[in-house]
Structures are given as structure tokens and as C-alpha cells.
C-alpha positions as CSV (number, residue, x, y, z in Angstrom):
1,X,14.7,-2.9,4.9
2,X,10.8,-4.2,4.4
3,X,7.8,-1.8,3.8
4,X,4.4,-2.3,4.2
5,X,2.5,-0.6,1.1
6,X,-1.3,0.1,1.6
7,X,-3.7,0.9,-1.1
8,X,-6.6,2.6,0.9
9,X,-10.1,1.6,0.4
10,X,-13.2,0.6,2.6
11,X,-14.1,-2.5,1.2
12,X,-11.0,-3.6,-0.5
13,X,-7.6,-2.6,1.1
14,X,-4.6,-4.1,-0.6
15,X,-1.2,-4.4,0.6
16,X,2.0,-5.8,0.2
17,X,4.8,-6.8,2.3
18,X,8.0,-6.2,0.3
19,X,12.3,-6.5,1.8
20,X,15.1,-5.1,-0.1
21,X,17.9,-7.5,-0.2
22,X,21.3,-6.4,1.1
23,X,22.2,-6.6,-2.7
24,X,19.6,-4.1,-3.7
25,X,17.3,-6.6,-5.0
26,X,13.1,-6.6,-4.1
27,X,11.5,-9.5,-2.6
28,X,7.8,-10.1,-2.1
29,X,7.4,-11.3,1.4
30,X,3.6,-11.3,1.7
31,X,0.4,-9.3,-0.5
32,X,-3.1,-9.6,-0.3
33,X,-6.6,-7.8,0.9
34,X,-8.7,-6.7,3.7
35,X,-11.8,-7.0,3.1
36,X,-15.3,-5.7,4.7
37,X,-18.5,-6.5,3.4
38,X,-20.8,-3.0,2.0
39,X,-24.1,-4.2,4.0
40,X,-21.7,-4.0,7.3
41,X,-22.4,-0.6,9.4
42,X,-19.2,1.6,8.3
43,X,-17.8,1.8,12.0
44,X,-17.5,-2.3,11.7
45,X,-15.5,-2.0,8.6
46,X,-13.1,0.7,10.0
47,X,-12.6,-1.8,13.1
48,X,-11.9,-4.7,10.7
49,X,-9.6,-2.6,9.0
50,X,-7.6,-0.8,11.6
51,X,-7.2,-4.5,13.1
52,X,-6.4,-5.7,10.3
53,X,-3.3,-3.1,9.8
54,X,-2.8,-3.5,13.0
55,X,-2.3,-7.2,12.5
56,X,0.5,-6.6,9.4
57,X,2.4,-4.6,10.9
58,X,2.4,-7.3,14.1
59,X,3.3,-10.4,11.7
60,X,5.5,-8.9,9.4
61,X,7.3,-6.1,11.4
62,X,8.4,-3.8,8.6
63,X,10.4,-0.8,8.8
64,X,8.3,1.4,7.4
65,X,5.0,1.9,5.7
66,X,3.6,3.6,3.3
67,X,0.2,4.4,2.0
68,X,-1.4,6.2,-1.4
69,X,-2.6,9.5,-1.6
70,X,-6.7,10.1,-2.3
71,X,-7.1,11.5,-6.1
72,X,-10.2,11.7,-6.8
73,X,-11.9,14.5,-9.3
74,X,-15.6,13.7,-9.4
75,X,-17.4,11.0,-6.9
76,X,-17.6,13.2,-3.5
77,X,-19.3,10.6,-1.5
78,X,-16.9,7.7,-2.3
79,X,-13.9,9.9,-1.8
80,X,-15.0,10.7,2.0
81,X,-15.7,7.2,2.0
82,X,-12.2,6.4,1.3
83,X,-11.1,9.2,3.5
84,X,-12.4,7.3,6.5
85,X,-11.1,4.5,5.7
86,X,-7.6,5.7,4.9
87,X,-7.6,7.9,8.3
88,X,-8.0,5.0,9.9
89,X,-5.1,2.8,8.2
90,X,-2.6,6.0,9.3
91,X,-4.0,5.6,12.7
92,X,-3.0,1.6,12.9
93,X,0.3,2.4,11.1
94,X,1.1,5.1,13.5
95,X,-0.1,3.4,16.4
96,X,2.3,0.8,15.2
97,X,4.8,3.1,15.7
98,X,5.8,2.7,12.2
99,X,7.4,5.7,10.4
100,X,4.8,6.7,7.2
101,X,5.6,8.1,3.4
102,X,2.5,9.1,1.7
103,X,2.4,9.0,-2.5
104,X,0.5,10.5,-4.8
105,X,-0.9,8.0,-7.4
106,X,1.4,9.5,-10.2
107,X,4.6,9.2,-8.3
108,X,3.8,5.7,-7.6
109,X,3.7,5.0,-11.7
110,X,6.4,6.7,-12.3
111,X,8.5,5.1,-9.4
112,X,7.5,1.4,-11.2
113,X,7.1,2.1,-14.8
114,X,9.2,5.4,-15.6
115,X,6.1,7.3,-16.3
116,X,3.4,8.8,-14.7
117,X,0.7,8.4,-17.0
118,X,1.1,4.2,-16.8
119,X,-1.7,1.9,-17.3
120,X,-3.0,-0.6,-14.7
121,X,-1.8,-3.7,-17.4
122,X,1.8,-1.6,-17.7
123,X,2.1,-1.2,-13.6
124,X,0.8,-4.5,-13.1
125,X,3.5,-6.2,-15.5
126,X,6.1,-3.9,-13.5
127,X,5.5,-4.9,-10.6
128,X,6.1,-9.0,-11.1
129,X,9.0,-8.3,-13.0
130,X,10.7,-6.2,-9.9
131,X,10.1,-9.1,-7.4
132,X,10.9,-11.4,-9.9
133,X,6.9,-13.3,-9.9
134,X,5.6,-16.1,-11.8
135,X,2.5,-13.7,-12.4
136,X,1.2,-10.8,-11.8
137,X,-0.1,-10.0,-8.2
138,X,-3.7,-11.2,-8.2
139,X,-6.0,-9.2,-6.6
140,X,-5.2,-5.3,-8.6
141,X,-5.1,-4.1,-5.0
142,X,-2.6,-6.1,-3.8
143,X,-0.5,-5.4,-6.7
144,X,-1.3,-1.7,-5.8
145,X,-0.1,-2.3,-2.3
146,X,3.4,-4.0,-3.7
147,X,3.9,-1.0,-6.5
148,X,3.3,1.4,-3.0
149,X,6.0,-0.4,-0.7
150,X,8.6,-0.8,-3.9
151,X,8.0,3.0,-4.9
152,X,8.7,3.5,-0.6
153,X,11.7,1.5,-0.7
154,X,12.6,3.5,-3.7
155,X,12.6,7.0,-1.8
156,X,13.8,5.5,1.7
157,X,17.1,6.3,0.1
158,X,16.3,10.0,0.5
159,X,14.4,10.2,3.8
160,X,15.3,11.2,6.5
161,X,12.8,9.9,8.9
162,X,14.2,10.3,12.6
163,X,13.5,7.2,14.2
């Protein structure tokens, strides 16, 4: 099974691409950003961005996807930014016909580290050692989009998506 994990943003989106083996194992098949410059109208950005989701789910044909909840307690203006921008990754996804699992940013920490409260260095170090990297997964989105699809692949087990 392979799940596309998306860390919503505007001007950084990370993802990662990652398979469970047939033994149970987790392999990285692809991670990285989408990136949209701030002095871009925001309607060009959401374009680049749904394409660009669009586009994943095209070359890498996952299974499923799955994208983090918005937490945010005080910045108003950046969370509807991110809004926007998220809407419009769960419009690509589903337009991609791909069935979506949404995680709140504590479930995600404790999915990879065994506790909710987890540090970015702690998740980070997590996450290479589950896919079995060299290093950690540079940019910190695109280790955020890997934590997201392992913490999916985690909970497919218990889904019942009817596809």
C-alpha cells in the first residue's frame, strides 16, 4: 500500500511518498516541496499548488492520502492563509479520486515517536529511522509530509474506507 502524506502550507507544502512492504516494512519512495513564491497573487499559488498535487498523485499513484489538520491558537491571518491552501490540496486529492485521512498534529507525533508532545529534532530522527535513511529528510516539511503518510499507513489497518 503507498500513501501520499501532505503537510499543508501556502508557500511551502511538503510531502512524502511512502509504500508498505508486503513484510510490513516502510519505504520512502519520493519526499520533497511545493513551493510558491509570497510576492505571487495568492490565486497563482493555489493553482501551483493544486497542480502540483495533482501531479503526485499522477506520478506516484498512491492508494491513499493523507493530509494534517490546521492547529493554530493565535496568528488568525496565517491560519486562513493555510486554510486556503489546505482546501485546495483536499480538492486535488479528491479530484484524484484518492481516498483521504485527516490528522491532528498530536496524533501524527504520537503515531512516529510514541508521544504526543515530541519535538521536531525527536520526529525528525523518527522518521529516518522508520524508512531506514542515511539522514534525516531535508526540508522539515518533507519530513512532515513522510511522518503524515507513515502515521496513515499506520491507521489504514483500521479504516474502512469503501473504495
Amino acid at each position: 500500500m503507498i500513501s501520499l502524506g501532505i503537510d499543508p502550507g501556502t508557500a511551502t507544502v511538503g510531502y512524502g511518498v511512502v509504500e508498505e512492504m508486503r513484510d510490513g516494512s516502510l519505504q520512502a519512495v519520493a519526499y520533497g516541496v511545493i513551493t510558491t513564491a509570497p510576492s505571487m497573487p495568492m490565486w497563482e499559488r493555489l493553482l501551483i499548488i493544486y497542480d502540483g498535487i495533482r501531479e503526485l498523485a499522477s506520478t506516484y499513484q498512491p492508494d491513499r492520502a493523507a493530509v494534517e489538520e490546521l492547529f493554530f491558537a493565535k496568528n488568525v491571518t496565517t491560519a486562513i492563509t493555510v486554510a486556503q491552501g489546505r482546501g485546495v490540496i483536499l480538492a486535488a486529492l479528491a479530484g484524484s479520486k484518492l481516498p483521504i485521512a485527516e490528522y491532528k498534529p498530536n496524533n501524527i507525533k504520537q503515531s512516529i515517536a510514541g508521544f504526543g508532545g515530541a519535538k521536531k529534532p525527536q520526529m525528525q530522527e523518527m522518521v529516518r529511522l522508520l524508512l531506514g535513511l542515511e539522514e534525516i529528510p531535508r526540508p522539515d516539511d518533507a519530513a512532515d509530509g513522510l511522518a503524515i503518510a507513515i502515521t496513515d499507513l499506520h491507521n489504514s489497518r483500521y479504516d474502512n474506507y469503501s473504495e
